[in-house]
N, C-alpha and C positions, 0 to 999 in steps of 0.2 A: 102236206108236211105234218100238219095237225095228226094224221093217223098215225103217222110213228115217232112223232116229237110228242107226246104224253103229256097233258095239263104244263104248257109253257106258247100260251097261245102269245104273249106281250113276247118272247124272245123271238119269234119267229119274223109277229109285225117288223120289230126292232132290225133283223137281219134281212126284211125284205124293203124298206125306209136304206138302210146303206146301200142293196143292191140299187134301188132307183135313183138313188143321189149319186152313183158313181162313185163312192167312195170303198173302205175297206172296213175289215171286221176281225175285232178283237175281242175271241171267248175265255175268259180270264176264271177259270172254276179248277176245283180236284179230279182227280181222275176217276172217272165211270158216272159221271151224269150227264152226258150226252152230248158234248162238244162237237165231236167229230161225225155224229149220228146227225144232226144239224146241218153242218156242211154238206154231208153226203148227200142226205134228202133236199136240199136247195139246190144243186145241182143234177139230182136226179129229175126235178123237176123243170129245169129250163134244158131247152131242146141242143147245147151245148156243148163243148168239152169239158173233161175234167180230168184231172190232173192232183194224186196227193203226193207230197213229200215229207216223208219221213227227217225232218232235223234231227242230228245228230253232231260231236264233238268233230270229227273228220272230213264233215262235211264241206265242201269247196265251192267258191261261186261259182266257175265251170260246170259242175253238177245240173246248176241252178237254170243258170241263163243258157250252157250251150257253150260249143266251141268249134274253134276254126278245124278243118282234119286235111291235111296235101293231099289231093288227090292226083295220084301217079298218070293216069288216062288223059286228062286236062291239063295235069302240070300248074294248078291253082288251088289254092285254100279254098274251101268250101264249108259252110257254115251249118252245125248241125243244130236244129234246135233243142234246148234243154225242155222240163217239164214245165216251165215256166208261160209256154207256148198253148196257151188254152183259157177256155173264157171262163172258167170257176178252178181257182187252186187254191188248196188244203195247206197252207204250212201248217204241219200239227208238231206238236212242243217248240216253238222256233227259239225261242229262250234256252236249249241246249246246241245249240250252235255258238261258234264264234262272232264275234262281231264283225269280224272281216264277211264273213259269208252272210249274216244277215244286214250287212250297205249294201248286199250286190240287191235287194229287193228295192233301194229306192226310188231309182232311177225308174222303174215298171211298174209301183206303186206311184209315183207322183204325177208322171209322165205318158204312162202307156206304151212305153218303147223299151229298147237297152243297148248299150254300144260294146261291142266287142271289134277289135283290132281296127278302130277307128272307124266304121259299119255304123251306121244304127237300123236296127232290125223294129219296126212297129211292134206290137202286140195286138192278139186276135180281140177285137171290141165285142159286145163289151168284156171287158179283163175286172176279176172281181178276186180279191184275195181275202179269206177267212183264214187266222191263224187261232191257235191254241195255243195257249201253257198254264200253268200248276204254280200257281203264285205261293202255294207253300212249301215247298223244295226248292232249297236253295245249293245240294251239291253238284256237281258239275252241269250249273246251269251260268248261263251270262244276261243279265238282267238289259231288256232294250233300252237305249240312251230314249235320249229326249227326242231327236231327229228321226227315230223308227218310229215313236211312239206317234208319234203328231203327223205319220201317214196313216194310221188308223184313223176314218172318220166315228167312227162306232167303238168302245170296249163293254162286252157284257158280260153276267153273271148268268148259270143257270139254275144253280143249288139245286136239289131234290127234291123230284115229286111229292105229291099227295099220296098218303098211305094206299087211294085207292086207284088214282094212274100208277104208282108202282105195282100196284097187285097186276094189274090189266098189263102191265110191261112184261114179266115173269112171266106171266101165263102164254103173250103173244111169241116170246121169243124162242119159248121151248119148238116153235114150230118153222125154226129159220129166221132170218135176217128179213126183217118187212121193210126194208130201203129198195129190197130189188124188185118190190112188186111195184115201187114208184112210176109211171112215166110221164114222161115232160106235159105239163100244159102250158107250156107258156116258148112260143119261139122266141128268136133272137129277135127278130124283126119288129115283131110287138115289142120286146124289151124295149128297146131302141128308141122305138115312138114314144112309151109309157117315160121314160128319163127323160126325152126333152119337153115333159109335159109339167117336169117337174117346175122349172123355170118360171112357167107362166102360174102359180098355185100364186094367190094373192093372199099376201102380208099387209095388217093395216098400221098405219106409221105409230097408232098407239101402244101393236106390238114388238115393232123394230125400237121403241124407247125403251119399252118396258127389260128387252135383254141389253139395250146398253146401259141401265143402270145398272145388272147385273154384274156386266163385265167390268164396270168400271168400279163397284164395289169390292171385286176380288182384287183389283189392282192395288189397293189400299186396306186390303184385309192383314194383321196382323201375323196370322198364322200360312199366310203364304208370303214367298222370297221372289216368285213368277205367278202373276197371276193369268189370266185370258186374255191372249194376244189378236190378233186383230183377225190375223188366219184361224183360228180357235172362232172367234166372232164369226165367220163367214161360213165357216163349217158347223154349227149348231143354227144358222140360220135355213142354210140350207138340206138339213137332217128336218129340221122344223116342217118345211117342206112338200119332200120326198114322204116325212111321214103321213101328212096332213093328207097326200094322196094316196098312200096306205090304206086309208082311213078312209078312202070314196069321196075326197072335198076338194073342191076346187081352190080354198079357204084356207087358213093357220086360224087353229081358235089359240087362249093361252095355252090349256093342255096341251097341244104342240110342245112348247117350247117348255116347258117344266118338265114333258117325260122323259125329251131327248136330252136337256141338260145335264146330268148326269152320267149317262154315257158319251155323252161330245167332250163334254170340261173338264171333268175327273181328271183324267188322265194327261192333259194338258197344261196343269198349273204343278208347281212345286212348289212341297211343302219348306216350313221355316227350316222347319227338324229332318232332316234328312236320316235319321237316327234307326228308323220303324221297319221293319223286314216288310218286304214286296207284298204282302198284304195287308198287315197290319196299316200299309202308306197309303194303300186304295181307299180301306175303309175310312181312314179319316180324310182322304181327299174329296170322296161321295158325302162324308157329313157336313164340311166346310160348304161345298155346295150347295146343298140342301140347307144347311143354315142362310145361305145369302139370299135363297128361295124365298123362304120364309120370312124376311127381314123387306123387301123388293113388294110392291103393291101391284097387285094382278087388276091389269085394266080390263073394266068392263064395258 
């Protein structure tokens, strides 16, 4: 991924920590720094399917999940599946869709499955969802509730390269699309192993203190109205983790837990001020964070 993700070696760690922790992936940047180049190549690279969807205002959850279709032969409903049906999917821009059409992801974001006509249809393991949008356009977009946002285990940033991975970007592209020279190292099957290895990654109890004072500082921070819920707690423990084995250790040192804070909590708590356009709200949700970092005594 490194060869065509250009000096963004922490976004990659970062989206390969969600892919082992089973969780999902929220890239929250402007348009044309590499959101969706990201997803491609993390998909290109597991032996997998993949699946993008284009969000749009028209978009329906049928689209999504799949629908029932009579078939005349049988004389029975039969069930086709939507794009949803694959072990890495792209929602890119999902914040221009309805909110009707982006609840139908809950259920296969939280669960692993989806029900249609009282059915429930599993989903192909493992099931991993990277979504996009453009936190500074706000027309006809639909900002995700709290209950979407909090299926994302991961939200990240990519901003723009360094003057000289972007030179090396421009020069590589003039020569085609270097996502397609990708192919998979990594099977399913490995995946698979590598996620429940996450489980056993040892947390020492000076560390599991050290993020409940965190979380219990946000709950009493001024400038949030919600702070770190308990599922919020579970999910930066277990990012903690996933990344720690990222990172080749069988261990949580604290950097664990300070790099993924950030991207686990951010997005998880609300502010006092609900006042702040959808980015302006990140960046101070990421500082409130990072202040409580800072305030929180890192055991040695």
């Amino acid at each position: 991924m490194g060869h065509v993700v250009r000096g963004k070696p922490d976004a990659i760690r970062l989206a390969l920590s969600a892919l082992l922790a089973k969780g999902h992936l929220l890239i929250e940047d402007v348009p044309g720094v590499g959101k969706t180049t990201l997803a491609r190549s993390l998909a290109r690279c597991l032996g997998g399917t993949f699946r993008r969807i284009q969000f749009t205002s028209d978009l329906l959850p049928s689209d999504i999940i799949g629908v029932s279709v009579f078939d005349q032969k049988s004389g029975r409903f039969e069930f086709r599946p939507g794009p949803i049906f694959a072990n890495v999917v792209l929602a890119d821009e999902i914040n221009r869709t309805t909110p009707r059409t982006q609840s139908s992801l809950l259920e296969a974001m939280a669960e692993g499955q989806v029900s249609v006509d009282d059915r429930t249809h599993p989903l192909d393991q493992p099931f991993f969802v990277i979504a996009t949008q453009n936190p500074q356009e706000h027309y006809g977009t639909y900002p995700l509730p709290e209950s979407q946002m909090d299926r994302f285990l991961l939200r990240i940033r990519l901003g723009y390269p360094s003057l000289d991975d972007e030179r090396r970007v421009l020069r590589e592209r003039g020569g085609g699309d270097p996502v397609d020279t990708l192919r998979p190292v990594l099977q399913l099957d490995v995946l698979r192993g590598l996620q429940g290895m996450v489980d056993q990654v040892r947390v020492d109890d000076r560390l599991l203190d050290y993020a409940m004072q965190l979380i219990t500082q946000s709950r009493k921070s001024q400038h949030l109205s919600l702070g770190v819920s308990t599922r919020g707690g579970i999910a930066w423990y277990r990012a903690a983790q996933a990344h720690a084995l990222a990172c080749g250790r069988d261990y949580c040192v604290p950097d664990d837990f300070k790099t993924l804070a950030s991207p686990v909590l951010a997005h998880r708590v609300v502010l006092a001020s609900q006042h702040e356009s959808l980015g302006r709200a990140r960046e101070e949700s990421e500082k409130i964070i990072g202040d409580l970092l800072d305030r929180v005594a890192v055991p040695t």
